[in-house]
C-alpha positions in Angstrom: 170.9 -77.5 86.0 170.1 -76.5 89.4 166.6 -77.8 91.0 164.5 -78.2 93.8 162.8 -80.8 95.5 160.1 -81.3 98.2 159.9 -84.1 99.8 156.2 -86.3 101.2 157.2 -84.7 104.5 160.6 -83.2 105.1 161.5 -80.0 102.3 164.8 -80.6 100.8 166.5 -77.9 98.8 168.9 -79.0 96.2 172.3 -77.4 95.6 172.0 -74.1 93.7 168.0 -73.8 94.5 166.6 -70.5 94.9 164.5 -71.2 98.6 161.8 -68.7 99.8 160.5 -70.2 102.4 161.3 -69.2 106.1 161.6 -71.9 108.7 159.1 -69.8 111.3 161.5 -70.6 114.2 162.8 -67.8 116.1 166.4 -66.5 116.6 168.1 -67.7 119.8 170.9 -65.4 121.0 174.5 -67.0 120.3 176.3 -67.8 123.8 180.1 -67.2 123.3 181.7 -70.4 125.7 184.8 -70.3 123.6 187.0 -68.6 126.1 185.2 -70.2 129.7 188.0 -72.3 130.3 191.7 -72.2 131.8 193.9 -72.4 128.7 197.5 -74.0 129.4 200.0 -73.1 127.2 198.8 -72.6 123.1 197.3 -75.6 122.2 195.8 -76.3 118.7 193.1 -79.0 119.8 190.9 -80.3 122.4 189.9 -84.4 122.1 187.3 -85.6 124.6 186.7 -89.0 124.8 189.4 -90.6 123.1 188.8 -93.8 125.1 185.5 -94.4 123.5 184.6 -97.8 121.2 182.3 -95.9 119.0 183.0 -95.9 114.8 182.1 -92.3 114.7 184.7 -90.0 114.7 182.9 -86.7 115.1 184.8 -83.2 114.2 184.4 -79.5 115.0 186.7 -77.5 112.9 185.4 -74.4 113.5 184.5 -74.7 117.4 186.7 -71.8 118.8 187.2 -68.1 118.7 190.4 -68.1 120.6 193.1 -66.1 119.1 196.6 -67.3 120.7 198.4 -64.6 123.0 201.0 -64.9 120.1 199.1 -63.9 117.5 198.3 -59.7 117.4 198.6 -60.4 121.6 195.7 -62.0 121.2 193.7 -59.8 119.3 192.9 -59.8 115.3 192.0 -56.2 115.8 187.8 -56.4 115.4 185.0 -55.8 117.7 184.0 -58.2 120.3 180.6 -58.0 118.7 182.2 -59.2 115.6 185.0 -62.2 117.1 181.4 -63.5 118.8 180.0 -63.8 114.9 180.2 -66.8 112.6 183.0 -65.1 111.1 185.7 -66.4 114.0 183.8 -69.7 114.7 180.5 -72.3 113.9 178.5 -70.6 116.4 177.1 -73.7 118.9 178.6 -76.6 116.8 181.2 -77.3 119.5 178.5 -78.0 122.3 175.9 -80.1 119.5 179.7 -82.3 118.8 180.6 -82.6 122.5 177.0 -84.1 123.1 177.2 -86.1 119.9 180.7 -88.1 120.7 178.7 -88.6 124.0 175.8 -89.8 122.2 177.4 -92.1 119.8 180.2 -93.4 122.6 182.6 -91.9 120.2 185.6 -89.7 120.3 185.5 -86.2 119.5 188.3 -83.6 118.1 187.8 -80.0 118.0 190.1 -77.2 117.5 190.9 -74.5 119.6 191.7 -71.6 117.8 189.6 -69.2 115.4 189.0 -69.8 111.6 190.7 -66.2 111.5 193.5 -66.9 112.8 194.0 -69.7 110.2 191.4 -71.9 109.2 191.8 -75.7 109.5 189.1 -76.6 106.9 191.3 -75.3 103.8 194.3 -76.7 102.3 197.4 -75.0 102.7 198.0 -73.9 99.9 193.8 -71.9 99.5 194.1 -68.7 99.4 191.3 -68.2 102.0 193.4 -70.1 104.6 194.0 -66.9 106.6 191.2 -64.5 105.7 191.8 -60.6 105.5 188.0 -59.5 104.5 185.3 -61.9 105.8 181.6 -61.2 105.3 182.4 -57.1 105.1 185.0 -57.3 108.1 188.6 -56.5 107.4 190.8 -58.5 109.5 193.7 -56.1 110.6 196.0 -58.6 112.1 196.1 -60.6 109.3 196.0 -57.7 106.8 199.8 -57.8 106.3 200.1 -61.7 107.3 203.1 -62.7 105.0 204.3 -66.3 104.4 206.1 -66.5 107.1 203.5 -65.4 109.9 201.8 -68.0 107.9 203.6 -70.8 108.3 204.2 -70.0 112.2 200.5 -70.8 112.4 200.7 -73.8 110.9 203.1 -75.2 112.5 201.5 -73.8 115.8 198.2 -74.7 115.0 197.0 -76.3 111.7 198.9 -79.0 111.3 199.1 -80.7 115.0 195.7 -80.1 114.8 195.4 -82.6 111.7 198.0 -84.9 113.0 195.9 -85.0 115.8 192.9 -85.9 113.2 194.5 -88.1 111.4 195.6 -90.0 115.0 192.2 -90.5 116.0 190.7 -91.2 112.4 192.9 -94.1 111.8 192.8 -95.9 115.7 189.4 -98.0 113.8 189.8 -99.4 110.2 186.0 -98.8 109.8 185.8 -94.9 111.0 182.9 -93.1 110.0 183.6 -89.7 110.0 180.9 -86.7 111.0 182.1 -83.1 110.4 179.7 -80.7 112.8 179.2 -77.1 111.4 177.0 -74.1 112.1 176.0 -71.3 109.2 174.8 -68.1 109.9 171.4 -67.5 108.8 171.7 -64.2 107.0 175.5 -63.5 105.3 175.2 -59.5 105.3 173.5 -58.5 101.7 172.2 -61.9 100.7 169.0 -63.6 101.1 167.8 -65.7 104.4 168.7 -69.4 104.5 165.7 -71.5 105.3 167.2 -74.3 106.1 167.0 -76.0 109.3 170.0 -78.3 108.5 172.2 -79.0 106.0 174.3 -82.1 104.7 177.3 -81.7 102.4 178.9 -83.9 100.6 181.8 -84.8 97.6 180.4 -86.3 94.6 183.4 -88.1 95.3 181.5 -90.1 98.0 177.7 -90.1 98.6 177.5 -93.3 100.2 176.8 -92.1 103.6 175.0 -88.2 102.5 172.5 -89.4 100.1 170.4 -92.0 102.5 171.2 -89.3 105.7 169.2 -87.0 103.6 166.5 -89.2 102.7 166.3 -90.1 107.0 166.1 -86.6 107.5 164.1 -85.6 105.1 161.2 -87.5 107.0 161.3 -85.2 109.6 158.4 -83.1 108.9 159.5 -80.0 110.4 162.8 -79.6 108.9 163.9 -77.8 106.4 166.7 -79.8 104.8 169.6 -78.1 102.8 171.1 -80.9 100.4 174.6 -79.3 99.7 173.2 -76.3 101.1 174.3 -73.6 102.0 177.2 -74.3 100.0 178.4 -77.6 98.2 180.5 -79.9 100.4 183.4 -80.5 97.7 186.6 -78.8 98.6 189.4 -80.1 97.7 192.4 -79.8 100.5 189.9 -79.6 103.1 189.5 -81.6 106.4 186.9 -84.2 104.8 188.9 -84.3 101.7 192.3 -84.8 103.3 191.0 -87.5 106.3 188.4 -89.3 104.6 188.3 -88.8 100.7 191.6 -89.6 100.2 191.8 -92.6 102.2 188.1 -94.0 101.3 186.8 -93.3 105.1 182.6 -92.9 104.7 181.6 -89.2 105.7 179.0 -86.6 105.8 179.3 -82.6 106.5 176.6 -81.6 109.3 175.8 -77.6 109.1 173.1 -76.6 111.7 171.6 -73.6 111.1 173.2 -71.5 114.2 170.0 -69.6 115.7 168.6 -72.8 116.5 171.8 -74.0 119.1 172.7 -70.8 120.5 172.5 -72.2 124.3 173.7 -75.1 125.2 170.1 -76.8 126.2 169.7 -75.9 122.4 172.9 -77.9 121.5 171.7 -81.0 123.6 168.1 -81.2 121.8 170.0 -81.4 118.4 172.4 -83.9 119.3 169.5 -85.7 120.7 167.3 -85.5 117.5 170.7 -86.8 115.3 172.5 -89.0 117.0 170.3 -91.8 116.6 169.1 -90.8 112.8 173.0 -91.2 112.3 172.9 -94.5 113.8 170.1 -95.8 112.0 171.3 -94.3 108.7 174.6 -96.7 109.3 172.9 -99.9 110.5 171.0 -99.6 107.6 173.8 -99.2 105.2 
């Protein structure tokens, strides 16, 4: 059954937990930095700091909203207003994972195209891998997207990506992967989400998500999502395929995406985690 729980200090809400509260922080405007730099040909990843000694390995599946030249000439066909959304990309979870790798003296891998185009953090074979309708926006250039368009994106773009992954997950036999993701505070016609942050997580593999939660947790103005907003199971996605499957320890960050809108935003947050992660793993 689902529940709720309060913690002495931090609130954490439980999977499935109907939350009322409001977190009493104000909305930040998003800053859209996906397209600020010189692309060179279509590449399907950016690593920065492969060179680092760190165990981390932190992730950013969702940190672009560029739609490749080659795809609908670079256009899915929906407003800017709506390619700048969630929808296309994790709002400020690129910048919050740039700082982080910094942070931790760890590599970082993010990808470099948008979740619409076709979204790295499904299997192949999920039927949401390319969307057509996302959060009441029909996505024209994928509307007639057959299997072949599909498999041109990933060979283009989802799978070097996860070779790249995989490259960079398996360089230390101790790799402690950290997924960084943003959710949108309102979905159109649901409730508000009051959470601050959120840690998902297989049942599969707790070991590093439970005892994260718990650190957090004593943070006493944080709202804490505990596989919220959604649960962190999903099988043939990126944790499942680089870190389930192999017995890699892991945890799903989701920041809540009105709190890192800028990048001075994205710093503070990497600031406040980076060393609760490392003291959550020292004390493992």
């Amino acid at each position: 059954m689902a529940q709720s729980a309060a913690s002495r200090n931090g609130r954490i809400w439980r999977a499935g937990a109907v939350p009322v509260a409001k977190s009493g922080i104000g909305p930040q405007r998003p800053v859209n930095r996906a397209n600020e730099r010189e692309r060179v040909g279509n590449l399907a990843v950016r690593i920065e700091g492969e060179e680092r000694r760190g165990r981390w390995l932190v992730t950013c599946d969702h940190a672009s909203n560029h739609v490749p030249d080659w795809v609908g000439g670079g256009d899915l066909g929906i407003p800017a207003e709506d390619m700048a959304r969630h929808i296309a990309w994790d709002v400020g979870a690129a910048g919050v994972a740039s700082e982080l790798g910094k942070l931790l003296d760890c590599p970082v891998i993010l990808s470099d195209f948008s979740r619409l185009v076709i979204d790295p953090n499904r299997g192949e074979d999920d039927p949401t891998l390319v969307m057509k309708l996302y959060d009441g926006t029909i996505i024209p250039a994928n509307r007639h997207a057959g299997a072949e368009e599909v498999e041109r994106r990933l060979d283009r773009l989802y799978r070097p990506y996860h070779a790249a992954y995989a490259r960079l997950a398996a360089l230390r036999p101790d790799r402690v992967i950290v997924a960084m993701h943003s959710f949108t505070p309102c979905l159109r016609g649901r409730a508000e989400r009051p959470w601050h942050v959120g840690v998902l997580y297989s049942h599969l593999d707790e070991r590093f998500s439970r005892p994260l939660i718990a650190r957090l947790a004593q943070e006493q103005d944080l709202c804490i999502g505990d596989n919220e907003p959604y649960s962190g199971h999903l099988p043939g996605d990126a944790i499942d395929r680089h870190a389930l499957r192999l017995g890699r320890m892991n945890t799903l960050i989701e920041v809540r995406n009105d709190l890192i809108g800028t990048p001075e935003a994205q710093a503070h947050w990497a600031a406040r985690l980076a060393p609760i992660l490392t003291e959550v793993l020292e004390g493992m």
